[in-house]
ROSE-4610 file (N, C-alpha, C; in Angstrom, 1 decimal, always signed):
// ROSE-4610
residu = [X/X/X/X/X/X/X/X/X/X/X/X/X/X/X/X/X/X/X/X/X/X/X/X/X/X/X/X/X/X/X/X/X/X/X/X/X/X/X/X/X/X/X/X/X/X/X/X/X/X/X/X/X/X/X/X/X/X/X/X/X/X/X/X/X/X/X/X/X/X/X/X/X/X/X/X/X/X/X/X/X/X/X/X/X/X/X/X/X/X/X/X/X/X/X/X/X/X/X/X/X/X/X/X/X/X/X/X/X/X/X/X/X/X/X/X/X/X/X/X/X/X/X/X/X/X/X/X/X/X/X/X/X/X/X/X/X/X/X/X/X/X/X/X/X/X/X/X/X/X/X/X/X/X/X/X/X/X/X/X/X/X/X/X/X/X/X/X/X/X/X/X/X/X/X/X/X/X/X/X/X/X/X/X/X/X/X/X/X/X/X/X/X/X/X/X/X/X/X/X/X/X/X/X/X/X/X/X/X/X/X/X/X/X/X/X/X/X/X/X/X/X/X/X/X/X/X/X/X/X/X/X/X/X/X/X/X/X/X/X/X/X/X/X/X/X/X/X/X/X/X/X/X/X/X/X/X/X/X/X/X/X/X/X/X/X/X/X/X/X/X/X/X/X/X/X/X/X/X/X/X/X/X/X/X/X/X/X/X/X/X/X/X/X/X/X/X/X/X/X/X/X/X/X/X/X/X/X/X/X/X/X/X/X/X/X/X/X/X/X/X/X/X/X/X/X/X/X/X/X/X/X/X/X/X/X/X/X/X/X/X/X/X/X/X/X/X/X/X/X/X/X/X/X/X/X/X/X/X/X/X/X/X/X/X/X/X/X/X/X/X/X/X/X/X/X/X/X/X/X/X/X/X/X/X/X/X/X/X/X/X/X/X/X/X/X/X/X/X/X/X/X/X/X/X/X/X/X/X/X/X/X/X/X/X/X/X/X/X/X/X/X/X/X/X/X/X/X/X/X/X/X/X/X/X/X/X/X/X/X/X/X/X/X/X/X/X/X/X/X/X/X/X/X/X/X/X/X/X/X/X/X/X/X/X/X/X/X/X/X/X/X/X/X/X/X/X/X/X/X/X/X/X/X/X/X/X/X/X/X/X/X/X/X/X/X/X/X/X/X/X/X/X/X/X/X/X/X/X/X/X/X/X/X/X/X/X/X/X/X/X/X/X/X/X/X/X/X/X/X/X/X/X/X/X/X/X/X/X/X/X/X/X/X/X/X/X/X/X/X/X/X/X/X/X/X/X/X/X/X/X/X/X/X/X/X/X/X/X/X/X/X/X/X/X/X/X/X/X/X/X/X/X/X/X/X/X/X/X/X/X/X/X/X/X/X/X/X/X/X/X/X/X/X/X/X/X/X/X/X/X/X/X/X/X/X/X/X/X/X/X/X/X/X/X/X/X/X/X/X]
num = [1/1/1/2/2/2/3/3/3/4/4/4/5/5/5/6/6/6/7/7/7/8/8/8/9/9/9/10/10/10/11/11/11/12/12/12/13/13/13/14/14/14/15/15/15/16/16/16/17/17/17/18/18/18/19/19/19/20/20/20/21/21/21/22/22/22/23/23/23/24/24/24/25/25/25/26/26/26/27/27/27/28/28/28/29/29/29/30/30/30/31/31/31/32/32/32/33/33/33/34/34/34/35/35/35/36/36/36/37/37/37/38/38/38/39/39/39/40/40/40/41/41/41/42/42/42/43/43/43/44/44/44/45/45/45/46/46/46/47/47/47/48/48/48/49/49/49/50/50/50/51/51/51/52/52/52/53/53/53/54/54/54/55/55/55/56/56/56/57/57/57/58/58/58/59/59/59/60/60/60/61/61/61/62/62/62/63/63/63/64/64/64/65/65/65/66/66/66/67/67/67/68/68/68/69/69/69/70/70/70/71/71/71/72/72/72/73/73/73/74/74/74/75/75/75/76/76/76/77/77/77/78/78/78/79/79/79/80/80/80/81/81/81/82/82/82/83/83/83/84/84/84/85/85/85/86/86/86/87/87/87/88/88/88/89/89/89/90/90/90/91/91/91/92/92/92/93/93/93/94/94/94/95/95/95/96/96/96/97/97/97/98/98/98/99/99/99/100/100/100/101/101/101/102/102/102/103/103/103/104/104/104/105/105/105/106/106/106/107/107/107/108/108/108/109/109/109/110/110/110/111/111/111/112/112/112/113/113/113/114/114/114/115/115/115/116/116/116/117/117/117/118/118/118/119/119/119/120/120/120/121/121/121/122/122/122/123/123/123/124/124/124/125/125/125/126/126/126/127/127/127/128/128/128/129/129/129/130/130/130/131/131/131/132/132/132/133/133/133/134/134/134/135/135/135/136/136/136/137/137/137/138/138/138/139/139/139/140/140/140/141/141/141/142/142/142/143/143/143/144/144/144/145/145/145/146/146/146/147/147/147/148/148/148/149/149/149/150/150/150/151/151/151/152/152/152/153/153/153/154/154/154/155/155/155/156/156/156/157/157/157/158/158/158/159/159/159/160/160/160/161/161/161/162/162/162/163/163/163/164/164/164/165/165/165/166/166/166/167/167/167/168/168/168/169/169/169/170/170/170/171/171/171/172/172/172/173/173/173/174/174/174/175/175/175/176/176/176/177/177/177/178/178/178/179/179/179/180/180/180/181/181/181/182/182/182/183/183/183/184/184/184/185/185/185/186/186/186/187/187/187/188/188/188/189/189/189/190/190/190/191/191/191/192/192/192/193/193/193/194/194/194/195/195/195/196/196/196/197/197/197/198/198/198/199/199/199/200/200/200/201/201/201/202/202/202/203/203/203/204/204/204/205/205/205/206/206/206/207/207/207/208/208/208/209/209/209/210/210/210]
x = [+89.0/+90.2/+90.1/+91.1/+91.3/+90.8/+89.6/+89.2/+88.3/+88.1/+87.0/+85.9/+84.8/+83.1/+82.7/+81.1/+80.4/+79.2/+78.3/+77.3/+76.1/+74.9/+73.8/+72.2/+71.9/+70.6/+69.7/+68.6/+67.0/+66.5/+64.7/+64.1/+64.1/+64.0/+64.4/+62.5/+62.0/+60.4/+59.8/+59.7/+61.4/+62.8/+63.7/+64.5/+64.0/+64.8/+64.3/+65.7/+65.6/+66.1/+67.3/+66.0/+66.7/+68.0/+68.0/+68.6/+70.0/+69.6/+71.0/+71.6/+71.0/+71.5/+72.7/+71.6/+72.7/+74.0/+73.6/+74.8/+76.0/+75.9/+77.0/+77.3/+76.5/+77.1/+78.1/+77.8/+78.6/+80.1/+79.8/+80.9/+81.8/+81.4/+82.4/+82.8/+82.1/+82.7/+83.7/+83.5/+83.9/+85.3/+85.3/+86.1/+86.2/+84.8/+84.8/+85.1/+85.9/+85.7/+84.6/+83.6/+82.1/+81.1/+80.5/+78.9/+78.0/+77.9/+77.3/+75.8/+74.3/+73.5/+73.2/+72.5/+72.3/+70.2/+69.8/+67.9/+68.0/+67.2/+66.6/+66.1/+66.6/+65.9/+64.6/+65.1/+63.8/+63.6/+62.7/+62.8/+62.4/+63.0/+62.9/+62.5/+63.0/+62.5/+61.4/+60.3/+59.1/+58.3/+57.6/+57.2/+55.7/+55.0/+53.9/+53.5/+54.5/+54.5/+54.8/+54.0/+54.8/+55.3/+56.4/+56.9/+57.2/+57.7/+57.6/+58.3/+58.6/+59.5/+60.8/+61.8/+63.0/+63.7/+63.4/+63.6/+63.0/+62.4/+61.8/+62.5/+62.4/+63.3/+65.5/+65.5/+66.9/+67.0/+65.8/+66.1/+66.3/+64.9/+65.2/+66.0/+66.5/+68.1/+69.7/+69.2/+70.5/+69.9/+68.5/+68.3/+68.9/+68.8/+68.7/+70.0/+71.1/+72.3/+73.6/+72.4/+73.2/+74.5/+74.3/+75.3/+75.9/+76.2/+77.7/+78.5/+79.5/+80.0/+80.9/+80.6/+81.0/+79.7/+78.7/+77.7/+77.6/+77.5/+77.5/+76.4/+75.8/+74.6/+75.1/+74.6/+75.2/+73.5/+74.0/+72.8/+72.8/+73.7/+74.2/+72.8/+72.0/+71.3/+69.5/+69.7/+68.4/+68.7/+70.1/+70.4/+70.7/+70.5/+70.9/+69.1/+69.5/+68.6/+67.8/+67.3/+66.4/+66.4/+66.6/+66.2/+67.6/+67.5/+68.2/+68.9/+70.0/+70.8/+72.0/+72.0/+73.5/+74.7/+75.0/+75.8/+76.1/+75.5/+75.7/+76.3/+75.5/+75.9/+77.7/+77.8/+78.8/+80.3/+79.4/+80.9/+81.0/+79.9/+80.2/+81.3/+81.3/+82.5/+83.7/+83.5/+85.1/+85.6/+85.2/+85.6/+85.9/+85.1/+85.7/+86.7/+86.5/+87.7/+89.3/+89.1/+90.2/+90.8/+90.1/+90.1/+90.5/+90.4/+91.2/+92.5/+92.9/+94.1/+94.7/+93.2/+93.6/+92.6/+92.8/+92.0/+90.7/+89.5/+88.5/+88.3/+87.5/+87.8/+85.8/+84.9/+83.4/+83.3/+82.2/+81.6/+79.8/+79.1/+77.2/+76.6/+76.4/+75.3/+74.0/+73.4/+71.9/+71.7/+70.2/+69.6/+69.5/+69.2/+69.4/+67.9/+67.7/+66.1/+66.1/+67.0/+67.6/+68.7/+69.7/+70.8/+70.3/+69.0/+68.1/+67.9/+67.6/+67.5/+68.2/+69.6/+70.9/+71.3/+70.3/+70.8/+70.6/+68.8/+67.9/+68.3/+69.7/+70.1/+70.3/+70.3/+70.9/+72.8/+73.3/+74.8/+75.2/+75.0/+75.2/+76.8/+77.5/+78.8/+79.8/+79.4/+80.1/+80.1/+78.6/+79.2/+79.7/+79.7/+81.3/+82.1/+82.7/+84.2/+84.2/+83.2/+83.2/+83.5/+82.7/+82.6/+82.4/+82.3/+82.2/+81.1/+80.1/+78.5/+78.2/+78.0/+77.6/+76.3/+76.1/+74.5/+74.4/+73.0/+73.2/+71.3/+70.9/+70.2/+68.7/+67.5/+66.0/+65.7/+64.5/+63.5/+62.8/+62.2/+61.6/+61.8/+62.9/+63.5/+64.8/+64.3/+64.5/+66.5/+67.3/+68.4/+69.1/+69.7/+70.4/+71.3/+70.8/+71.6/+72.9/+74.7/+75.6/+75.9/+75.3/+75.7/+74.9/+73.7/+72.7/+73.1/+73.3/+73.6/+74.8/+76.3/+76.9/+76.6/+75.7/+75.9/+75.0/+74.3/+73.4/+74.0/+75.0/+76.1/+77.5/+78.6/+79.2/+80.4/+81.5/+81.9/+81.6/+80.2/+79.6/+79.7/+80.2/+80.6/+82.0/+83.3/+83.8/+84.0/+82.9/+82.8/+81.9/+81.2/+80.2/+80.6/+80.0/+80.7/+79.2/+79.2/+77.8/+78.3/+77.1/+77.9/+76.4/+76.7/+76.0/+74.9/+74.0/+73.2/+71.8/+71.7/+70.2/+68.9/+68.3/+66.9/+66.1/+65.8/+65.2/+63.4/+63.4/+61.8/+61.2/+61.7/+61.2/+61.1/+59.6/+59.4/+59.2/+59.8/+59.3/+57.6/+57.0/+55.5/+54.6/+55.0/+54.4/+54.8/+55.7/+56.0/+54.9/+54.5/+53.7/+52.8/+52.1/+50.4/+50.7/+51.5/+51.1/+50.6/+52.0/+51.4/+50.0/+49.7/+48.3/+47.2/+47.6/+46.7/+46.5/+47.3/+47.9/+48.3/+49.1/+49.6/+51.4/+51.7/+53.1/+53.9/+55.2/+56.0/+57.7/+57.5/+58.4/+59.1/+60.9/+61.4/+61.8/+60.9/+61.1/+62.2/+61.7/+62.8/+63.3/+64.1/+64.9/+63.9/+64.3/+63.3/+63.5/+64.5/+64.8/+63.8/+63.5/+62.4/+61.2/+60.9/+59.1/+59.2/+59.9/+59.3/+59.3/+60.0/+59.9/+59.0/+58.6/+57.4/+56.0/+55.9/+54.6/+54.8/+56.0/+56.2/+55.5/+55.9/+55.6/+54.3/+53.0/+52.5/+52.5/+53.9/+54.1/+53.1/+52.6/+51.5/+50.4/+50.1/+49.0/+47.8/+47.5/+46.7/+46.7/+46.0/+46.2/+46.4/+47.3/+47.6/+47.3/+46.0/+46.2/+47.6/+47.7/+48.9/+50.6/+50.2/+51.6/+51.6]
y = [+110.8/+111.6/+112.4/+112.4/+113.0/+114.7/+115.1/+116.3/+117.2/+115.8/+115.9/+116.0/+116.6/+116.8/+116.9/+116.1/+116.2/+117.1/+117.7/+118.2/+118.4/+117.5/+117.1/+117.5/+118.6/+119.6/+119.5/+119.7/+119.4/+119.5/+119.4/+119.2/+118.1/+116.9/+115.7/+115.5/+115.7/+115.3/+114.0/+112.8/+112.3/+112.1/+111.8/+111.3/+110.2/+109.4/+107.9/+107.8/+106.4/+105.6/+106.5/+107.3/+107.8/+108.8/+109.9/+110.7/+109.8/+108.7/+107.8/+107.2/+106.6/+106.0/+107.1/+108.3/+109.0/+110.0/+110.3/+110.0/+109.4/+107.9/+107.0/+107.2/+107.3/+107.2/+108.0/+109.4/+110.5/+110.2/+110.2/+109.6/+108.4/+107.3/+106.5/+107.2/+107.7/+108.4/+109.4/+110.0/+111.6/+111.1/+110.0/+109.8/+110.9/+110.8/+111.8/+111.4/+111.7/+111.3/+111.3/+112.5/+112.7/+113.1/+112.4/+113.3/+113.6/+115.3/+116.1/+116.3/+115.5/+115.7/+117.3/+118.0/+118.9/+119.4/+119.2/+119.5/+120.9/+121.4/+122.6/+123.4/+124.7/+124.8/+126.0/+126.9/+128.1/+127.7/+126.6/+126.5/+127.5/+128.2/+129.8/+129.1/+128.0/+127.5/+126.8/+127.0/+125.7/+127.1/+128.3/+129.4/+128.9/+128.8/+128.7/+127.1/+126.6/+125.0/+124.5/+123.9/+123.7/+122.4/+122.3/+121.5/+120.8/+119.5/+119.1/+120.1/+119.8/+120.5/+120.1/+121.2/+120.5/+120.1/+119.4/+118.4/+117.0/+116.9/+115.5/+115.3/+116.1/+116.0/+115.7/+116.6/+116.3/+114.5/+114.1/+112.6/+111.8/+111.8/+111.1/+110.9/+112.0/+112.2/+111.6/+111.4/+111.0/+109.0/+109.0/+107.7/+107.0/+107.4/+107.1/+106.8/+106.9/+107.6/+106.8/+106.3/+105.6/+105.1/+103.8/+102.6/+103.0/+104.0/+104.6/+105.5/+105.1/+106.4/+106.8/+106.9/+107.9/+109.3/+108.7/+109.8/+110.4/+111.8/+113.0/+114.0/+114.0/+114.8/+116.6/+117.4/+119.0/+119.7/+120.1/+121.2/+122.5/+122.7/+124.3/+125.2/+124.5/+125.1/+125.3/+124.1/+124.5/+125.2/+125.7/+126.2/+127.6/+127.7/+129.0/+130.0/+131.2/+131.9/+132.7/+132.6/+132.8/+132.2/+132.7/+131.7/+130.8/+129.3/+128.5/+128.7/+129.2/+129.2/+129.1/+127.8/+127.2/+127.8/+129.1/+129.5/+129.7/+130.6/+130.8/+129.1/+128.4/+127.0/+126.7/+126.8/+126.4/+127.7/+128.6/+129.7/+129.3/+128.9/+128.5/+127.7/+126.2/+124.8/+125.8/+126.4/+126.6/+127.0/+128.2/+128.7/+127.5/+126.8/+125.9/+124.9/+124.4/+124.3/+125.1/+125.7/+126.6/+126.8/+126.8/+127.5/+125.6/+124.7/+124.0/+123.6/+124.6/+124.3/+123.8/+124.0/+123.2/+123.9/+123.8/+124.2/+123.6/+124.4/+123.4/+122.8/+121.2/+120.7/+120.4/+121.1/+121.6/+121.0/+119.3/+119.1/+119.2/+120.3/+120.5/+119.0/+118.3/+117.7/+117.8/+117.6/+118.4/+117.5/+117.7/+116.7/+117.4/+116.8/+117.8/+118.6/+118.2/+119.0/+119.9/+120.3/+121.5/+122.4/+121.5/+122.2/+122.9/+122.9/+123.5/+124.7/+124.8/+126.1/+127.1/+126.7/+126.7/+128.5/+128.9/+130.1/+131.1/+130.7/+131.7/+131.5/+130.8/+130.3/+132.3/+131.8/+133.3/+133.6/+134.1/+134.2/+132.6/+132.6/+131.5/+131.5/+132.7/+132.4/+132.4/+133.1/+132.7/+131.4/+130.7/+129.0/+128.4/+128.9/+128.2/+128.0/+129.4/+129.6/+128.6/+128.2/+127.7/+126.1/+125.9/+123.9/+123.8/+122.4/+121.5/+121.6/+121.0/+120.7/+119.1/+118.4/+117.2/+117.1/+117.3/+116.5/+115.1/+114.9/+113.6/+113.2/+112.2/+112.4/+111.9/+112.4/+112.6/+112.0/+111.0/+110.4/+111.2/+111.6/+112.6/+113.7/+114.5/+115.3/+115.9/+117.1/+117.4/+117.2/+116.4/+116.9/+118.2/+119.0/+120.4/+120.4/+121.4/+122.1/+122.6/+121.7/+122.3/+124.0/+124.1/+125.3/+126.6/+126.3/+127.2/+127.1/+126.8/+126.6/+127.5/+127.5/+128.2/+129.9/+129.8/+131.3/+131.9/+131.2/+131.7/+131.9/+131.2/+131.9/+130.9/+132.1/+131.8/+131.0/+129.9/+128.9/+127.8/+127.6/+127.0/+125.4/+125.1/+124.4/+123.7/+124.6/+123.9/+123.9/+123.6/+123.4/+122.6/+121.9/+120.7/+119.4/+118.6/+117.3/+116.4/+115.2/+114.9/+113.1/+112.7/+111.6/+110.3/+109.3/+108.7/+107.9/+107.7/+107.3/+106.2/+105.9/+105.1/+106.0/+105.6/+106.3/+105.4/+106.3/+105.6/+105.6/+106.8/+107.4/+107.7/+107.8/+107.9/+109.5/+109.9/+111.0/+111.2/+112.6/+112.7/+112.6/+113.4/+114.2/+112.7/+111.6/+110.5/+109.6/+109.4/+108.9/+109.5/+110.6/+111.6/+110.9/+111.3/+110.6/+109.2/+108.2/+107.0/+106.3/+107.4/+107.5/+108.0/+109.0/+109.5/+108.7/+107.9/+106.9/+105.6/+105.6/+104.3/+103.1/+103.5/+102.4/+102.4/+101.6/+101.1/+101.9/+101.7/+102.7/+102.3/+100.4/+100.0/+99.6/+99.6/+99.6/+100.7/+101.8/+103.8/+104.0/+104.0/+104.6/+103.9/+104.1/+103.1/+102.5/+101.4/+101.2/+102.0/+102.2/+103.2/+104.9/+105.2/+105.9/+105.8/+104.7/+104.0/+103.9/+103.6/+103.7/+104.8/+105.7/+107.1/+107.8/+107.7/+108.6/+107.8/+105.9/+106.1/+106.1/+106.2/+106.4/+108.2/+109.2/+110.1/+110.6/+109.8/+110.4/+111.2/+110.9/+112.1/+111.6/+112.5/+112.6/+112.0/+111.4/+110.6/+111.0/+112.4/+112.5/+113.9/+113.9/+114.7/+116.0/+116.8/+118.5/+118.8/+119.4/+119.9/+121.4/+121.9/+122.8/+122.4/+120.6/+120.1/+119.0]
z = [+119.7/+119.8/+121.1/+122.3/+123.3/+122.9/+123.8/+123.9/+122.6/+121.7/+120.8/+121.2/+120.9/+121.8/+120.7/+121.0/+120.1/+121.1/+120.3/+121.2/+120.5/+121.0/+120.3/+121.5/+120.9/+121.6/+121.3/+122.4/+121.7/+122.9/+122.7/+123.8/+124.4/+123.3/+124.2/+125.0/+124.5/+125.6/+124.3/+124.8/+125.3/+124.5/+125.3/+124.0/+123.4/+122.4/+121.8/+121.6/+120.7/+120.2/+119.0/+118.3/+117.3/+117.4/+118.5/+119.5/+119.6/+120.3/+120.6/+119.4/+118.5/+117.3/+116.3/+116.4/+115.7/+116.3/+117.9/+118.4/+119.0/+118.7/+118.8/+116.7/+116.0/+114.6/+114.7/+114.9/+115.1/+115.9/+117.2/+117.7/+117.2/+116.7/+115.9/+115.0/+113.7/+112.3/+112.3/+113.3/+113.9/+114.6/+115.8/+116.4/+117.3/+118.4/+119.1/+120.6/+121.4/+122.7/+123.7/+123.6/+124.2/+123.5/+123.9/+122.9/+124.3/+124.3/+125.2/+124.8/+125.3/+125.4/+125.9/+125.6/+126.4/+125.9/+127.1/+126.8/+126.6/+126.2/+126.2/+127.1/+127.4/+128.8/+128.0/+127.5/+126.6/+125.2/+124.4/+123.0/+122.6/+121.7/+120.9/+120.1/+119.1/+118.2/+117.9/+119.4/+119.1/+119.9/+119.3/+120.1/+120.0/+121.4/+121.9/+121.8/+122.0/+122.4/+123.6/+124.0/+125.8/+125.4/+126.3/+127.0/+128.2/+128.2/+129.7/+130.2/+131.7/+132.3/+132.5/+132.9/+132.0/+133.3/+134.4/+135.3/+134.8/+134.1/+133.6/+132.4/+131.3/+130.4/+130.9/+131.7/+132.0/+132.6/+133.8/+134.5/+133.0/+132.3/+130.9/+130.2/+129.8/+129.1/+130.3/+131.5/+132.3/+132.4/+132.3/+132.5/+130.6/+130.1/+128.8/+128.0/+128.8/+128.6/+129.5/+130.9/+131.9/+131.2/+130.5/+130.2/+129.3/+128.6/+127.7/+128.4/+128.8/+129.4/+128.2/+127.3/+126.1/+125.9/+126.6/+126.4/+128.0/+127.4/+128.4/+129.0/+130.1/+130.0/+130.5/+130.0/+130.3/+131.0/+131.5/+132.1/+131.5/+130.9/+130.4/+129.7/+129.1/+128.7/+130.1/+130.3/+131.4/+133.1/+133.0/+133.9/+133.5/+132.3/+131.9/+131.6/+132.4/+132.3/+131.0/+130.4/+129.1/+128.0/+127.4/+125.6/+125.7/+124.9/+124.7/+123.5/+123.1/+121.4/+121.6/+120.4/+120.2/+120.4/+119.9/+120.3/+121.5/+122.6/+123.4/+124.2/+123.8/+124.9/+123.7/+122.9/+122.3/+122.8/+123.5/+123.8/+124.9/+125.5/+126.9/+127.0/+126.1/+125.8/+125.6/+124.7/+124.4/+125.6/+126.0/+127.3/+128.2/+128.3/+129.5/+129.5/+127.7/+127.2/+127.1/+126.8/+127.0/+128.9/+129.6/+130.9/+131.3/+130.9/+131.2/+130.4/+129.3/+129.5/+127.9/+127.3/+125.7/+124.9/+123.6/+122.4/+122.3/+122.2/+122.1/+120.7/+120.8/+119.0/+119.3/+118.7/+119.5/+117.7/+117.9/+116.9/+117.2/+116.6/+116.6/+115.7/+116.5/+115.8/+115.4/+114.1/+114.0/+112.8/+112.5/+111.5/+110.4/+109.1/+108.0/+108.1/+108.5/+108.6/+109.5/+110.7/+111.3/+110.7/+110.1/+109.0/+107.8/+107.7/+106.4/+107.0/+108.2/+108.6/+109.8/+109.5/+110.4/+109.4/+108.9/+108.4/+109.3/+109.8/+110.6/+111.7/+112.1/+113.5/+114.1/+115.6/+116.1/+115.8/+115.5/+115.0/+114.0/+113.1/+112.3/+112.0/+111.8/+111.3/+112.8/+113.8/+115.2/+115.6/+115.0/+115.3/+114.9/+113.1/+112.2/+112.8/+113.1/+114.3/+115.3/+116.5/+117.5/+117.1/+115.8/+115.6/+114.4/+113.7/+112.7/+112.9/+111.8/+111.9/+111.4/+112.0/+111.9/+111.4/+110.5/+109.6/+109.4/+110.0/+110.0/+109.2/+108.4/+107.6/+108.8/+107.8/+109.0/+107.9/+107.9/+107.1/+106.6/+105.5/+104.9/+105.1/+105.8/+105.3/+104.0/+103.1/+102.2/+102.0/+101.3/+101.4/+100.9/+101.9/+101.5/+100.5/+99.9/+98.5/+99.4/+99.2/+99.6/+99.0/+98.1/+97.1/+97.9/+97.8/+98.5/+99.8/+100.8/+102.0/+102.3/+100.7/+101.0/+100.8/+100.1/+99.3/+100.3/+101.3/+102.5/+103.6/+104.1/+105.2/+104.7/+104.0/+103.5/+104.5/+104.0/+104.8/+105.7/+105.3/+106.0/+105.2/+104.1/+103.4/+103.9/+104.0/+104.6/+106.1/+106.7/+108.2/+108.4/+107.5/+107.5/+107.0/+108.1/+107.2/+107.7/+106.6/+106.5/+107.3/+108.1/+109.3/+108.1/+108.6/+107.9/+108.5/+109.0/+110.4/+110.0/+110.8/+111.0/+110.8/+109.5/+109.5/+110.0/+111.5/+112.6/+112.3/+111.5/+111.4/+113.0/+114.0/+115.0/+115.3/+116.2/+116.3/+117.9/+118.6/+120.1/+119.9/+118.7/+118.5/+118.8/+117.7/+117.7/+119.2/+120.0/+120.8/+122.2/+122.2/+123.4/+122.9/+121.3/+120.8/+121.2/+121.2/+121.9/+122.9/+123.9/+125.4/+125.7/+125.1/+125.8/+125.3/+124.1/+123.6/+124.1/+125.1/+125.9/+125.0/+124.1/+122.8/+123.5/+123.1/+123.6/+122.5/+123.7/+123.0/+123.4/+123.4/+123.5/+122.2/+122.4/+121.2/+120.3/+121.4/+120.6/+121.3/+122.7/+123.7/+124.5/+125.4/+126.3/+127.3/+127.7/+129.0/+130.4/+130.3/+131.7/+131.6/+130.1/+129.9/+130.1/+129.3/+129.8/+130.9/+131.6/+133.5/+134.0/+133.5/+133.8/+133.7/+132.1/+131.4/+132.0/+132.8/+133.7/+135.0/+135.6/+137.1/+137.0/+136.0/+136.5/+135.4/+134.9/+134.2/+133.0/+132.5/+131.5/+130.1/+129.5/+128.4/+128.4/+129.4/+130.1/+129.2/+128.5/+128.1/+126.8/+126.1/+124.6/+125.2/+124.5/+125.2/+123.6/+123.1/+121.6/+121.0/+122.7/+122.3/+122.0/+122.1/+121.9/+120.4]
């Protein structure tokens, strides 16, 4: 639908397969016109973890992405100066939505295994307002109690809708232990990534802080 967004966040070190899978599900189910990748530029949510740098994460996410032009890459978050939180990147959309001219229609994509803890988000009920929440299901992740979920930030029931997706089982955590293992890691991720992640070294070798 004209001026529908989907918008699907993460560190992305790297993306995969699975990243993409459930944002084309989304996009068909939803009938969304874009699905906005956007990397992480400060994970709050992963404290005293490093990460690549978010020039390597961003080429990966624009190489990974090339051949849909239904998929969108955003800077908003690694251009933006300190902690990375949904909201803030989601007031950013509206605004810019609006400032061109129309209502923004702002769908969060997230895994149920992030929607579990979409309570402890920073402003949980200002993102109600902003978007829909797209859950989409994670391999051994627990499925969310709609009931409990409500009675923990209330309307958040009807502003969720559950999308139906490929359990990929695929992990960024396991995809790094591959590389540094020198085990293949074709078939996880795009090939425009594997040439990336050895053109530039990335995980070449065990970081026990990751």
């Amino acid at each position: 639908m004209p001026g529908a967004i989907g918008v699907l966040g993460g560190t992305f070190d790297p993306i995969h397969l699975g990243h993409l899978a459930i944002a084309e599900a989304a996009r068909e189910s939803l009938r969304l016109e874009r699905v906005l990748f956007v990397p992480t530029g400060v994970a709050v949510h992963k404290p005293g973890i490093r990460i690549s740098p978010a020039e390597d994460r961003v080429a990966m996410v624009a190489a990974a992405i090339a051949d849909n032009p239904a998929f969108v890459l955003s800077r908003a978050e690694v251009d933006r100066h300190g902690p990375s939180y949904a909201v803030d990147t989601l007031e950013g959309l509206a605004a810019d939505a609006r400032a061109a001219g129309h209502e923004p229609d702002l769908t969060f994509i997230l895994s149920a295994e992030a929607y579990a803890g979409f309570p402890d988000w920073q402003r949980p009920q200002r993102i109600l307002e902003l978007c829909r929440l797209a859950v989409v299901p994670r391999a051994g992740a627990t499925p969310v109690d709609p009931a409990e979920m409500e009675r923990r930030v209330p309307g958040a029931l009807a502003r969720t809708v559950l999308v139906d997706a490929p359990l990929l089982g695929i992990s960024a955590s396991a995809i790094r232990a591959r590389v540094s293992a020198g085990r293949s890691i074709r078939y996880l991720v795009p090939d425009a990534v594997i040439a990336y992640i050895g053109d530039h070294a990335l995980y070449a070798s065990p970081d026990p802080a990751r």
